[in-house]
C-alpha positions in Angstrom: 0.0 0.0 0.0 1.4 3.5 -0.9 1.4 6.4 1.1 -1.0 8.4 -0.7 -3.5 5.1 0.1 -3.0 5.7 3.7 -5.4 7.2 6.3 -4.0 9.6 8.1 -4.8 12.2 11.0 -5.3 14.8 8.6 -6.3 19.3 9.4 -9.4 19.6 7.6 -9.1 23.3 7.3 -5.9 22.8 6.0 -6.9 20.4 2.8 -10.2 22.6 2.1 -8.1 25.7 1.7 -5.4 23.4 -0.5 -8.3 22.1 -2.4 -9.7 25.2 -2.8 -6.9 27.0 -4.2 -5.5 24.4 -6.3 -8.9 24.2 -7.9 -9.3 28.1 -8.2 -5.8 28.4 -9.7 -6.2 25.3 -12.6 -9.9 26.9 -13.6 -7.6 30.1 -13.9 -5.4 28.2 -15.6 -7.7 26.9 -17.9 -9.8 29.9 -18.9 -7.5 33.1 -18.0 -10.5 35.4 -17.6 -12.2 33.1 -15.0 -13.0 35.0 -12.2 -15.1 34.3 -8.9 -15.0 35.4 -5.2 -14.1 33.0 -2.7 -15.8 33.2 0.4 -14.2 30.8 3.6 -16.1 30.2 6.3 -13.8 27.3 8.6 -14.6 26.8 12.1 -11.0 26.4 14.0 -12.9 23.8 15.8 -13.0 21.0 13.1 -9.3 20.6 13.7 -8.4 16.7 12.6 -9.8 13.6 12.1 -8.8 10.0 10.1 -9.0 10.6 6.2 -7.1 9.4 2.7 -6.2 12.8 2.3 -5.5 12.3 -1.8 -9.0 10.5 -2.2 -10.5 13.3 -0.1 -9.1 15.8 -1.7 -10.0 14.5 -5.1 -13.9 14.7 -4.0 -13.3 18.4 -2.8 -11.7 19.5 -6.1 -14.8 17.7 -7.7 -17.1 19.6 -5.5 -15.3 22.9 -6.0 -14.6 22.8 -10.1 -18.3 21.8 -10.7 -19.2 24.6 -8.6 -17.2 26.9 -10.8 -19.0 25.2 -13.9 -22.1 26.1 -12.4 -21.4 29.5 -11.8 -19.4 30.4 -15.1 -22.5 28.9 -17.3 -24.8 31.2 -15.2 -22.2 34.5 -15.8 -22.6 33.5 -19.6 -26.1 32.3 -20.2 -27.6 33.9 -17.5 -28.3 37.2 -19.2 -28.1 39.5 -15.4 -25.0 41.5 -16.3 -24.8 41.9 -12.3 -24.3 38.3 -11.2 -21.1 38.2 -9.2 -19.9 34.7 -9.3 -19.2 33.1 -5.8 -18.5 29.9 -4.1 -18.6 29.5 -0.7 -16.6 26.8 1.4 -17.1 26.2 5.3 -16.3 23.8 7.4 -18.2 23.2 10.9 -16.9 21.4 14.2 -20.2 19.1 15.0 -20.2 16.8 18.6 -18.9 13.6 16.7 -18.6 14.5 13.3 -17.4 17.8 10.9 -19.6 18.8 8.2 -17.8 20.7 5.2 -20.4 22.4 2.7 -19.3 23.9 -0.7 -22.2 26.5 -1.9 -22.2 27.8 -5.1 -24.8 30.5 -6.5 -25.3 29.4 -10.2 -28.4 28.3 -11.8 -29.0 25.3 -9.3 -30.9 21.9 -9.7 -34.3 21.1 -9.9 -35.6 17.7 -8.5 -34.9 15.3 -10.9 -31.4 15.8 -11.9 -30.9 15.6 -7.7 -32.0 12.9 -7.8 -30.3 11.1 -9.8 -27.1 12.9 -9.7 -24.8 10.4 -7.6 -25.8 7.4 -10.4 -22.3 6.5 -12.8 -22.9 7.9 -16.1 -25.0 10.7 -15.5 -24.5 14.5 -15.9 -26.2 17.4 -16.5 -23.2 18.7 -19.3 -23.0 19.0 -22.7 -21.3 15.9 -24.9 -17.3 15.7 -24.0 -17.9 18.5 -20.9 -18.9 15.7 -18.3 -18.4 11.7 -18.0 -21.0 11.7 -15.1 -18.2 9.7 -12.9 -17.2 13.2 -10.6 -20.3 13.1 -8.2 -20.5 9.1 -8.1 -16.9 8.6 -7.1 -16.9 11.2 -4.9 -20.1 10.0 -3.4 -18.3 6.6 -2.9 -15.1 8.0 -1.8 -17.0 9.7 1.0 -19.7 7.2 2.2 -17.9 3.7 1.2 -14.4 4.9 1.9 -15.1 7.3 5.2 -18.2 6.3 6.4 -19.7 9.6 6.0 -22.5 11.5 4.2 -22.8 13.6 1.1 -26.0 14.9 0.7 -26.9 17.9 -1.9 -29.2 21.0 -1.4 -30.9 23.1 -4.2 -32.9 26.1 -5.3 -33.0 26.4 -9.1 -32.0 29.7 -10.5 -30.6 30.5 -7.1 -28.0 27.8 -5.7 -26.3 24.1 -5.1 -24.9 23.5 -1.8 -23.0 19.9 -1.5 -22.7 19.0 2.6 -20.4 16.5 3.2 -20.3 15.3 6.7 -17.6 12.9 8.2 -17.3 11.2 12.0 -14.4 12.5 13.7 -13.7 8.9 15.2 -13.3 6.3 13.1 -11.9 2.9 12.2 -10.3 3.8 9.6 -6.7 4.0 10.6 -7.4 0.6 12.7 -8.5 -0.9 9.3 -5.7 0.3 7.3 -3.5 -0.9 9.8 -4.7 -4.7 9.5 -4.1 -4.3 5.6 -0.1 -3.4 6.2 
């Protein structure tokens, strides 16, 4: 097993704000005139807890970047030349578990794409934008791989909010250990 496979005692405000940025920087890196205001909200209070920090970080860039998709088609095909583009990423202590939410305000879901949104194969882009595998892996990364939640809130026209909640305890690092 390699490092990167290994769970770890990892600072949760510490890989949301690497996740963030690194995400901010390649969509800037991608389309130069990108542009969106960051808003961080992390409670000091979530401090650590057990994670595969690669395989969690790879569901928060998902979260993030799809967030920025949302938000640059709205800029475009919106048609309000006042919409300021925003994501917003928080993180919240809870009494056994830490709940980080990633908020965007593009053009939302309605009910039926929420619905199916965590199923392989599915997505709401145009042909050779999406694969429909970002949501579903992350949703297995989180619930399969940590034993947590990732549940998704919506108002169409107004916003998605992804909340992804993990315990704080775990036996994660005691089953990693019995596969050394």
């Amino acid at each position: 097993m390699t490092a990167a496979a290994r769970c770890v005692a990892s600072n949760l405000n510490t890989i949301v704000e690497e996740a963030l940025n690194l995400a901010y920087h390649g969509a800037r890196a991608d389309k130069p005139g990108f542009n969106v205001q960051l808003v961080r909200n992390y409670d000091p209070a979530a401090g650590s807890l057990d994670l595969y920090p690669q395989e969690f970080t790879r569901v928060l860039l998902n979260l993030i970047s799809n967030g920025f998709y949302a938000v640059a088609r709205k800029k475009t095909d919106g048609g309000d030349p006042g919409f300021e583009p925003a994501i917003t990423v928080s993180t919240e202590a809870l009494t056994a578990a830490v709940a980080i939410r990633v908020r965007d305000n593009g053009a939302g879901v309605n009910e039926s794409v929420k619905a199916r949104m965590f199923e392989p194969f599915f997505t709401t882009k145009p042909p050779g934008e999406g694969t429909g595998l970002g949501l579903s892996l992350s949703h297995d990364i989180v619930v399969k791989q940590h034993g947590g939640t990732l549940d998704v809130s919506s108002d169409p026209g107004a916003f998605t909010e992804f909340t992804v909640v993990l315990p704080r305890a775990s036996q994660l690092r005691a089953e990693n250990r019995g596969r050394l």
